[in-house]
KENU-418043 format. One record per atom (N, C-alpha, C): residue in one letter; x, y, z; atom name. Coordinates in pm, whole numbers. Example, Ala and Ser with C-alpha at 12.3 -4.5 7.8 and 13.67 -1.06 7.14 Angstrom:
REM residues 2
type, px, py, pz, atom
a, 1319, -569, 780, N
a, 1230, -450, 780, CA
a, 1320, -330, 780, C
s, 1285, -225, 708, N
s, 1367, -106, 714, CA
s, 1290, 3, 787, C
This chain:
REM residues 147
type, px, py, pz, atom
x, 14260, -16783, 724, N
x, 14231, -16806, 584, CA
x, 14201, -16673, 515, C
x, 14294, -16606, 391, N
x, 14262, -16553, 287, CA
x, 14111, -16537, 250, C
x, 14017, -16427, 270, N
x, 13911, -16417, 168, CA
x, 13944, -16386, 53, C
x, 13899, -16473, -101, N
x, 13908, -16470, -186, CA
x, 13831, -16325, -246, C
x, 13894, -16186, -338, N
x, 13798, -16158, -368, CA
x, 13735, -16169, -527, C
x, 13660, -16113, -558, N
x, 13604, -16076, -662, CA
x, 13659, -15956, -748, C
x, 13671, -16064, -858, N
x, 13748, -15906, -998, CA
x, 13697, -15955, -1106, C
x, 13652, -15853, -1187, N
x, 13539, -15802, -1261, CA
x, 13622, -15710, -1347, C
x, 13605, -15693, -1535, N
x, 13653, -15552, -1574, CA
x, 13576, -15488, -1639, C
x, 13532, -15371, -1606, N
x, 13423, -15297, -1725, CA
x, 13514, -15170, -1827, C
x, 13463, -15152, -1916, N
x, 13524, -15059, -2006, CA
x, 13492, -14945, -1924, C
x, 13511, -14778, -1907, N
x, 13540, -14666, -1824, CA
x, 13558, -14558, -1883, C
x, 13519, -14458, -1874, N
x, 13578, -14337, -1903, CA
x, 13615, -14251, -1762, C
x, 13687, -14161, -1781, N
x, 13723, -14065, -1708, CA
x, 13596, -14032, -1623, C
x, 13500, -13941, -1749, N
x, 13352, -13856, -1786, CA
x, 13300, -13972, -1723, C
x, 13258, -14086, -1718, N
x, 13210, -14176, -1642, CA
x, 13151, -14147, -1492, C
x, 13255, -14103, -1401, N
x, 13275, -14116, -1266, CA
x, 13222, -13965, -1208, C
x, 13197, -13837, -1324, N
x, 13172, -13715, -1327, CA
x, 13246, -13595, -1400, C
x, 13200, -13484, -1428, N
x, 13250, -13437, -1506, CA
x, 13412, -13391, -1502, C
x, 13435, -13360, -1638, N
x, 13579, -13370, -1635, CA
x, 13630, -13195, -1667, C
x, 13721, -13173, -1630, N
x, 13697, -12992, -1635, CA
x, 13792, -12951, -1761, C
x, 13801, -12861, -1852, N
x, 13792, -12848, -1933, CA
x, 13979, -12812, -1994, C
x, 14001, -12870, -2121, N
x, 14119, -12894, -2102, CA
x, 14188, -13028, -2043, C
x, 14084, -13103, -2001, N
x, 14141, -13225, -1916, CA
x, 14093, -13358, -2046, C
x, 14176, -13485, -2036, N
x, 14128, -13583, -2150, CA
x, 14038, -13662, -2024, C
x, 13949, -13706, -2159, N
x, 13875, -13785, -2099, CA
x, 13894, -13916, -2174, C
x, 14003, -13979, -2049, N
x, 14039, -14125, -2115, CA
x, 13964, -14182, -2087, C
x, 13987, -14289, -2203, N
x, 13903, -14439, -2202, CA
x, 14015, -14537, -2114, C
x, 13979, -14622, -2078, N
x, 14036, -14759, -2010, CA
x, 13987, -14911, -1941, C
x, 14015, -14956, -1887, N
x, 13986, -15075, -1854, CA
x, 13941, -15109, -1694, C
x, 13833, -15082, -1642, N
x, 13847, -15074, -1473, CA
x, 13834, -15182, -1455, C
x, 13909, -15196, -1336, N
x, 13886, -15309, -1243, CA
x, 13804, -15265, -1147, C
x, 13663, -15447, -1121, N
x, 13620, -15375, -966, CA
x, 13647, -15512, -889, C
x, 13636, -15430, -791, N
x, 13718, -15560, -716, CA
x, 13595, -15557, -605, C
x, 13536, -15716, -589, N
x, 13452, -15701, -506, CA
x, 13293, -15597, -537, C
x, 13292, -15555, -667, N
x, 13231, -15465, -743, CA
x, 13182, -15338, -715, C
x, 13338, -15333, -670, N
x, 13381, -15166, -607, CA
x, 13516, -15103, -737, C
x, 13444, -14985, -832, N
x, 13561, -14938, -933, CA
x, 13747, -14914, -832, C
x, 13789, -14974, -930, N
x, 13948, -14934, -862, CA
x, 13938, -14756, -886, C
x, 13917, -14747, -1005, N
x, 13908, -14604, -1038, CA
x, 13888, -14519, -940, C
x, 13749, -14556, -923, N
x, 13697, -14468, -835, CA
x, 13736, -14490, -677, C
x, 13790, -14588, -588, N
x, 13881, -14596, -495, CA
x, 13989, -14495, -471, C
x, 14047, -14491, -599, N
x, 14217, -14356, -631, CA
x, 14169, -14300, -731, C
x, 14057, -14283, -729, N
x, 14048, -14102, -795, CA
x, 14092, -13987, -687, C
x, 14101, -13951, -609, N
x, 14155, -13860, -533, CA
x, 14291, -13828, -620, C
x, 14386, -13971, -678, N
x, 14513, -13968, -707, CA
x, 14527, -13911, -827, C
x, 14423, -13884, -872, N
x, 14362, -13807, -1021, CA
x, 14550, -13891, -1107, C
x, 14489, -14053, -1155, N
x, 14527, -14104, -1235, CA
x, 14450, -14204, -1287, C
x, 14475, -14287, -1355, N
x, 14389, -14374, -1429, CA
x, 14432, -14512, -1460, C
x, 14334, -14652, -1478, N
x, 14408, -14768, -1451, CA
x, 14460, -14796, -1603, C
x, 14618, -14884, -1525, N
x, 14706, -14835, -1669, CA
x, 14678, -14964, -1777, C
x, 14586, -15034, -1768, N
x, 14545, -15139, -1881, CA
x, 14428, -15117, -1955, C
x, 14475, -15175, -2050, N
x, 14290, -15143, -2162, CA
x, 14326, -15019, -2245, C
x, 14427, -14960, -2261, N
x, 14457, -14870, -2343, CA
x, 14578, -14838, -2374, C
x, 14641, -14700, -2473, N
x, 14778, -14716, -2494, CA
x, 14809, -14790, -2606, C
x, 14907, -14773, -2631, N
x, 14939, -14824, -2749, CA
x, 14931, -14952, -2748, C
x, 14939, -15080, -2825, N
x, 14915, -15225, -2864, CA
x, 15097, -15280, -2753, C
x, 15165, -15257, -2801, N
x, 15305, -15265, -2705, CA
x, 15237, -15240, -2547, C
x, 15256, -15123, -2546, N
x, 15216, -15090, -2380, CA
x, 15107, -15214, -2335, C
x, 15024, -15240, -2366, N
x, 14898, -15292, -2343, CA
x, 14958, -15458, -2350, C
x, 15023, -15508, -2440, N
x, 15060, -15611, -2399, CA
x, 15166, -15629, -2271, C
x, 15275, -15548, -2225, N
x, 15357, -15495, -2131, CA
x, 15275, -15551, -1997, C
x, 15156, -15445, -2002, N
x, 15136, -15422, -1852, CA
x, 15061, -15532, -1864, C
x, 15001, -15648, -1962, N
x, 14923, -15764, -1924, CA
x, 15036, -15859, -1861, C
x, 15137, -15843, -1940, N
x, 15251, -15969, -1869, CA
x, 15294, -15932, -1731, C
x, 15290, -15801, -1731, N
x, 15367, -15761, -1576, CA
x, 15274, -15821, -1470, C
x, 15088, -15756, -1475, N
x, 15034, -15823, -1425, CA
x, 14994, -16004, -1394, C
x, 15014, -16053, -1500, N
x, 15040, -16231, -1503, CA
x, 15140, -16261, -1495, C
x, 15253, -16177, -1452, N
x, 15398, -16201, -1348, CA
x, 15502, -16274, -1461, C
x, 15433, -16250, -1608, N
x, 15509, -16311, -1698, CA
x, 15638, -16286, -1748, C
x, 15713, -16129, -1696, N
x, 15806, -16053, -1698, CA
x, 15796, -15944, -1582, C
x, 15916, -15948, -1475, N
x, 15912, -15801, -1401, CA
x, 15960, -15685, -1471, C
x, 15890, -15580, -1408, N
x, 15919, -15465, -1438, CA
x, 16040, -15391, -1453, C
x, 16089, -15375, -1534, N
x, 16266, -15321, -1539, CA
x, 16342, -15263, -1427, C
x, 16209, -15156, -1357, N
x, 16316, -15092, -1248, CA
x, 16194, -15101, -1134, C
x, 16103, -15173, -1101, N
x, 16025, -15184, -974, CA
x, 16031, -15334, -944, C
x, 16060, -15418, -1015, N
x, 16028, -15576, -1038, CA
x, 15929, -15637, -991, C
x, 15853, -15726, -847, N
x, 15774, -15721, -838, CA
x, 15614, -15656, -821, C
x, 15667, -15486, -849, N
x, 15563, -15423, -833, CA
x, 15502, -15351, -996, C
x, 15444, -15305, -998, N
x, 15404, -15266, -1102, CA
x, 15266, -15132, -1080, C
x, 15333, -15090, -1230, N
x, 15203, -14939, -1220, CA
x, 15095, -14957, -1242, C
x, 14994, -14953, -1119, N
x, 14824, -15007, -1181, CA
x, 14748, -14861, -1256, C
x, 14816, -14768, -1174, N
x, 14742, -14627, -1187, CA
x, 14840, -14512, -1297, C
x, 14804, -14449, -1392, N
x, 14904, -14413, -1425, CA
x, 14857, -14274, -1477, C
x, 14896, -14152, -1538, N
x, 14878, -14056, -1606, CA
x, 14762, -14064, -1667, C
x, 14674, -13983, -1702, N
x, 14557, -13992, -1791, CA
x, 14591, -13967, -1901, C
x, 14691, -13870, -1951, N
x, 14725, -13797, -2103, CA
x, 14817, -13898, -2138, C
x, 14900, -13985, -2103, N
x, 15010, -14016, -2202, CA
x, 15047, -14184, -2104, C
x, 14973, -14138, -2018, N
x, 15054, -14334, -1949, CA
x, 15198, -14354, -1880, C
x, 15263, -14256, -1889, N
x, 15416, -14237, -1858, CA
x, 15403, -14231, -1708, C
x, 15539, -14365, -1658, N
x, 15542, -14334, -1475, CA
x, 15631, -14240, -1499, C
x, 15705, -14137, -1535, N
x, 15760, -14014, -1532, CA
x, 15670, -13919, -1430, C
x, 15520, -13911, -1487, N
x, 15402, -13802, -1505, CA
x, 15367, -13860, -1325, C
x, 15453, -13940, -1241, N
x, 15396, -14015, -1094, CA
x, 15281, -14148, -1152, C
x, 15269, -14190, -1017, N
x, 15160, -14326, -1074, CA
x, 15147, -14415, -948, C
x, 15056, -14481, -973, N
x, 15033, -14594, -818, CA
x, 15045, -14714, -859, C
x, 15149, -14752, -787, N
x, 15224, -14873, -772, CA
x, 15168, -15053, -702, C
x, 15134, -15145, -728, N
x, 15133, -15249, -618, CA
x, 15165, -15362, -601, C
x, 15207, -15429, -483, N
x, 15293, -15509, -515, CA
x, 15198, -15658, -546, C
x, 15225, -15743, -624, N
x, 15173, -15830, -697, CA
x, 15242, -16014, -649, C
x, 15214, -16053, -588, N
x, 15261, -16182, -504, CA
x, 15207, -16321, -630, C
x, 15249, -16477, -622, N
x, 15174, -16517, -660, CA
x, 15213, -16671, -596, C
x, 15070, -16709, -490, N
x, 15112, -16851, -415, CA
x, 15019, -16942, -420, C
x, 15101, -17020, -513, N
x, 14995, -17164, -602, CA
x, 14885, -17079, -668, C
x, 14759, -17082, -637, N
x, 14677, -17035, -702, CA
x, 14575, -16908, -647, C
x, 14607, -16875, -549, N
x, 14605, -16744, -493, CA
x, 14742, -16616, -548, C
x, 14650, -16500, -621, N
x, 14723, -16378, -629, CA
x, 14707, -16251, -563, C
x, 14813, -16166, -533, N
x, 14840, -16078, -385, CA
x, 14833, -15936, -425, C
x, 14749, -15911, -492, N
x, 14787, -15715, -432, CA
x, 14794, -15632, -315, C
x, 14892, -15591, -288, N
x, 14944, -15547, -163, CA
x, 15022, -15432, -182, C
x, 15037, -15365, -20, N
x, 15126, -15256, -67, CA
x, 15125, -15148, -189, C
x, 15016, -15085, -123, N
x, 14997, -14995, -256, CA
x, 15062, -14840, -222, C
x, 15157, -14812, -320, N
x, 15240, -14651, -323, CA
x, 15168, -14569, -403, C
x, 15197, -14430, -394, N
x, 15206, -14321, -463, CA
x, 15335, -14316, -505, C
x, 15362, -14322, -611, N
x, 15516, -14308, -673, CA
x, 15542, -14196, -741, C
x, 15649, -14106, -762, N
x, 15747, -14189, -654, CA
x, 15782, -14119, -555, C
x, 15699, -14060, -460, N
x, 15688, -14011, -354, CA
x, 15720, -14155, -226, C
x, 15679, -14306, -280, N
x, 15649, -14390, -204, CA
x, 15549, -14345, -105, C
x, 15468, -14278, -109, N
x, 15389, -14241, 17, CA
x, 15266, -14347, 43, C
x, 15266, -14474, 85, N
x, 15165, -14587, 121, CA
x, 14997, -14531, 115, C
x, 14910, -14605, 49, N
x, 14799, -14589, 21, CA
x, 14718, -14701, 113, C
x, 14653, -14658, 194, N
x, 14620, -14730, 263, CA
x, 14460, -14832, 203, C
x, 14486, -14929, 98, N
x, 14374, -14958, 87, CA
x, 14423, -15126, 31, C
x, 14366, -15231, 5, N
x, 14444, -15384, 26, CA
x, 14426, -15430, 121, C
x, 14524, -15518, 165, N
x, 14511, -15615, 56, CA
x, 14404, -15685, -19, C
x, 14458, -15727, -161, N
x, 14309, -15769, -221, CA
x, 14381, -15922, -240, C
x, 14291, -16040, -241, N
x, 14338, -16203, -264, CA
x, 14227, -16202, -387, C
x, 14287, -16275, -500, N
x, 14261, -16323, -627, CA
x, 14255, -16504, -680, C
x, 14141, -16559, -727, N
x, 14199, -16691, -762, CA
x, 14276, -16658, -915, C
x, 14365, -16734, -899, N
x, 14420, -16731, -1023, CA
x, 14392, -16717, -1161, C
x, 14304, -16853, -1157, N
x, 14263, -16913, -1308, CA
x, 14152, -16752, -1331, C
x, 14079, -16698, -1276, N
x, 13996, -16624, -1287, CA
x, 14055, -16500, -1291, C
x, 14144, -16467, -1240, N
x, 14242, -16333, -1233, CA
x, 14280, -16304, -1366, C
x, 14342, -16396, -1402, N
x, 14455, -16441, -1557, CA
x, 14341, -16383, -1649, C
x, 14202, -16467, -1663, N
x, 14068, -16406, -1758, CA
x, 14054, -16287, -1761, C
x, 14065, -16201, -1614, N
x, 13995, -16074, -1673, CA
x, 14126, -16008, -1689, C
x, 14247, -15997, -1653, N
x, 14334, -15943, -1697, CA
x, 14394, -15928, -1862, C
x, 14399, -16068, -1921, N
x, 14379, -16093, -2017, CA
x, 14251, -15969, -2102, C
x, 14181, -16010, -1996, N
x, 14027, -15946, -2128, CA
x, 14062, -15856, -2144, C
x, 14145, -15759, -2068, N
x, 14189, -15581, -2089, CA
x, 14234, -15546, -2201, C
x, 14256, -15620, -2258, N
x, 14356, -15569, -2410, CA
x, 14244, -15532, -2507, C
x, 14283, -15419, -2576, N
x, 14180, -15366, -2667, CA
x, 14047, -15289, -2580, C
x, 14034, -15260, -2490, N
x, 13890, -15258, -2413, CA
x, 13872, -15136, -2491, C
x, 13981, -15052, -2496, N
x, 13939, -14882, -2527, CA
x, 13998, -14870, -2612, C
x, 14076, -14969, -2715, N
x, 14104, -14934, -2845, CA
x, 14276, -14916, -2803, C
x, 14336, -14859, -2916, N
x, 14476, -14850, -2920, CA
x, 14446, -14668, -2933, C
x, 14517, -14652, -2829, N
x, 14538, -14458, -2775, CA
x, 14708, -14400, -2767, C
């Protein structure tokens, strides 16, 4: 049996997690904690940032549907960019990838990349209930404003 976990979203800054060095943005965004552990701070090493809760009003609706599996991703399809650039959001700039499952009412993050190196991140799988997943994903929109 699947342990169900726990997801939670708090608003975030960069400056949040410690200082930021100079010349560097200090984005706003949307963290997830999972189990009420920051994703952020999990792949900060990957020095990127989670790609919901900010960005333009388009983008921000985008990555809510990708995550509620409401549309795949043009050129990853079931996977999608959780982690992305701090300055601009672009998977051009690299980004961390994961793959996103969905069975009955259990949801799957798995398989997490460095893209597009593909180089596997060893941290997952995470199990989600649905109805509760959909809420806080949802809640991300607007967290940090339109950037």
């Amino acid at each position: 049996m699947k342990t169900i976990n726990n997801l939670e979203m708090k608003p975030a800054s960069r400056a949040d997690f410690g200082p930021i060095a100079e010349g560097e943005k200090n984005t706003r965004f949307a963290d997830l904690l999972i189990d009420g552990r920051s994703l952020y701070q999990m792949l900060k090493i990957y020095d990127k940032v989670p790609s919901l809760g900010w960005m333009s009003q388009e983008c921000q609706s985008e990555m809510i549907d990708y995550f509620l599996l409401r549309k795949p991703h043009e050129t990853m399809w079931y996977r999608y960019p959780l982690m992305v650039c701090s300055w601009c959001g672009d998977e051009e700039c690299g980004y961390i990838s994961v793959k996103v499952d969905r069975e009955n009412k259990v949801v799957t993050w798995k398989d997490f990349l460095l893209e597009p190196a593909m180089k596997k991140i060893d941290i997952g799988p995470f199990y989600f209930e649905w109805d509760h997943y959909k809420r806080v994903i949802n809640s991300t929109f607007g967290v940090a404003g339109i950037q």
